[in-house]
N, C-alpha and C positions, 0 to 999 in steps of 0.2 A: 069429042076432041080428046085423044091420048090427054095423058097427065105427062108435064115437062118433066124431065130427068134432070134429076140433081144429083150435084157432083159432091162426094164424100171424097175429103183428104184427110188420111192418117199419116199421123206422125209414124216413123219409122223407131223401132225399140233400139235405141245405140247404147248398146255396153259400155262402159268403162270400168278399169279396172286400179283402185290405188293400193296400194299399199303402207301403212301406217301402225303405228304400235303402239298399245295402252302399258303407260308407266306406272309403276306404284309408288303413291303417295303415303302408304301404309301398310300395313303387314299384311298378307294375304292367307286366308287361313281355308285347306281346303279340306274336305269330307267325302269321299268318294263311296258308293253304296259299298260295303263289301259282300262276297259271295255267300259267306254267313248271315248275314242279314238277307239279304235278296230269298235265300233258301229257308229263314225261318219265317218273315211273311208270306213266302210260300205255302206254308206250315200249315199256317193258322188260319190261313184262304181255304184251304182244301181238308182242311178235318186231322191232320198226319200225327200220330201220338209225338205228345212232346219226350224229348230226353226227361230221363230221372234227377241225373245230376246235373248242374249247370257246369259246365268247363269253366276255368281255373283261366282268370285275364292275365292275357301275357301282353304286357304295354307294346314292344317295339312291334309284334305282329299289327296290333290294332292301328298303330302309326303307319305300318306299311300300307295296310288296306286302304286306309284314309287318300290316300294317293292317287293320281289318277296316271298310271304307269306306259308310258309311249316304247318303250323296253319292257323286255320282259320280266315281270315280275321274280323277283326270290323265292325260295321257299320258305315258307313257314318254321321257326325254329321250335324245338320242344320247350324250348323255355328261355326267358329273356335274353342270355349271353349269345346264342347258338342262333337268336331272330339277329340281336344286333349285327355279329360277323355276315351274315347273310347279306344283311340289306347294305352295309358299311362296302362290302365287296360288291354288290350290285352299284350302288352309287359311282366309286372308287373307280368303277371299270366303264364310267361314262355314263350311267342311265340315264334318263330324259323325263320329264315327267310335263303330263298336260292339263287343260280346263277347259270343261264343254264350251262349246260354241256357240251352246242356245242360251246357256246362262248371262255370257258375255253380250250375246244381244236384247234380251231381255232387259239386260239392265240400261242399258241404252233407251232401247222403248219407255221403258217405264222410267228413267230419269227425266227424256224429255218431255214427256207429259207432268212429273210429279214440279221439274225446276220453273214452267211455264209456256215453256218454246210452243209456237202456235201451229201447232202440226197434232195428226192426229194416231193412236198406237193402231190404230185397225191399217192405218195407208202404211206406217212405217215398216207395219212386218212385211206389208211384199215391196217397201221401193228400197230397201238395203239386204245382201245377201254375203255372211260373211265366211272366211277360208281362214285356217291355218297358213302363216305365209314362211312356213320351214319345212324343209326336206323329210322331219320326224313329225309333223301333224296330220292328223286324219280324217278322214267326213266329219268326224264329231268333237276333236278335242284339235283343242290350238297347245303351242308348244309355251312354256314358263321357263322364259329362260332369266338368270340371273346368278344369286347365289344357291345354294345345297341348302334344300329343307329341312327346318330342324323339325324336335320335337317335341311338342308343348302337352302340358296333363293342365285340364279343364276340369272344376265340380260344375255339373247339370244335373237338372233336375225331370225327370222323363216324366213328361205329359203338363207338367206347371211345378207352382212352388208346394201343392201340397200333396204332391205326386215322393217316389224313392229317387233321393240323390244317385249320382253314381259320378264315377270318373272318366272320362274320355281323352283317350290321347291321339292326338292328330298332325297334322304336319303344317306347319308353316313356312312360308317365302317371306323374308324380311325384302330383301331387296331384289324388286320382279319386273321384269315387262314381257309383255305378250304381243310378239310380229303376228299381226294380222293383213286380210286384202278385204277387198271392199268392192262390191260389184254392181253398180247400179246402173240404170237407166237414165242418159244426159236427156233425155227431151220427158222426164216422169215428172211428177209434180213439183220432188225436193230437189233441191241444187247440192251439188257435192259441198259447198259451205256449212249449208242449214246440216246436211247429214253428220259433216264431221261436229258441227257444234253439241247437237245429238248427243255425241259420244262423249264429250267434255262434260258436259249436265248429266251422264249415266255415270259417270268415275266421281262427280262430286256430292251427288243425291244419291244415289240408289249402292254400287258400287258393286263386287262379286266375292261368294267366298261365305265363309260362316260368317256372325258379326258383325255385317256389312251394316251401313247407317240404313239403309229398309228394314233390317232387322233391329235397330236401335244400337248399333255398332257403331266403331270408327274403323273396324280394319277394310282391308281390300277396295281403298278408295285409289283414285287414278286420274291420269292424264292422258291427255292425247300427244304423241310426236309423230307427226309427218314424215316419211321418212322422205 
């Protein structure tokens, strides 16, 4: 006797797509790799003699770097005056400046897990997929729109506390929000509530940014607005 045939029904994948923006609840503090950095772990991966003399820290460049630039970057000044007018005239003349994508979801993932929400981070990274939702965002970075970045000097301490101090200057958003979109699956496990709450426990636990309450901070903490 054949074997009866059974009827498999799959859900169809339905897209939707919202639209929403994380607010800042607190200062947002960003660190972008710079090309100097990226090139001196380079360095040290691959054997490449070090320079003799270390260069001469010029603040506003290292401020620039810190940046994650959706415009094009300035050039580099020979010394502080000649970085500032650079970047003052880059800003001045509209720059943009942006925050990865992965980081902002991440923190999400990992807030809802750290705040208690009953979902799990392995389902969340594939049932939410998110976009820059401005004309200046890119595959990777969402756009920070608000007030003009200042620029803040930090003492750290590289590698712990019984490591060499140094100084670092970087850029801050006091008053920030990030237009985001939001792409999920209506028939996948989470409902667009559970996702958006998600995001609510990612801005209040975990948060993005240097500082961040993950890292035992309070900056780059946030909200969710609907738009």
């Amino acid at each position: 006797m054949a074997a009866a045939k059974k009827t498999v029904e799959l859900k169809p994948l339905e897209f939707e797509y919202v639209n929403f923006s994380i607010v800042g609840d607190s200062p947002l503090i960003v660190h972008a790799w710079s090309e100097k950095a990226k090139q001196m772990m380079l360095d040290a991966q691959t054997g490449a003699a070090k320079k003799a003399k270390r260069e001469i820290k010029i603040p506003v460049n290292d401020f620039s770097d810190s940046l994650y630039w959706l415009t094009e970057q300035p050039p580099h000044g020979a010394d502080n005056d000649e970085a500032e007018r650079n970047v003052i005239e880059a800003i001045e003349g509209g720059a943009r400046f942006g925050f990865p994508l992965s980081g902002i979801k991440q923190s999400i993932i990992s807030g809802a897990s750290r705040g208690g929400l009953d979902v799990k981070m392995t389902e969340l990274r594939g049932s939410m997929f998110l976009s820059g939702a401005t004309d200046a965002a890119t595959f990777e970075l969402a756009e920070i729109v608000g007030d003009k970045p200042l620029m803040r000097e930090d003492m750290v301490r590289v590698g712990g506390m019984s490591k060499t101090a140094d100084i670092r200057f970087r850029a801050e958003f006091r008053n920030w929000e990030i237009p985001l979109m939001l792409k999920y699956n209506k028939n996948g496990k989470y409902s667009l509530e559970q996702l958006l709450a998600c995001v609510n426990h990612g801005g209040f636990v975990t948060g993005i940014g240097e500082w961040r309450p993950e890292k035992d901070g309070q900056y780059g903490c946030y909200h969710l607005k609907v738009d």
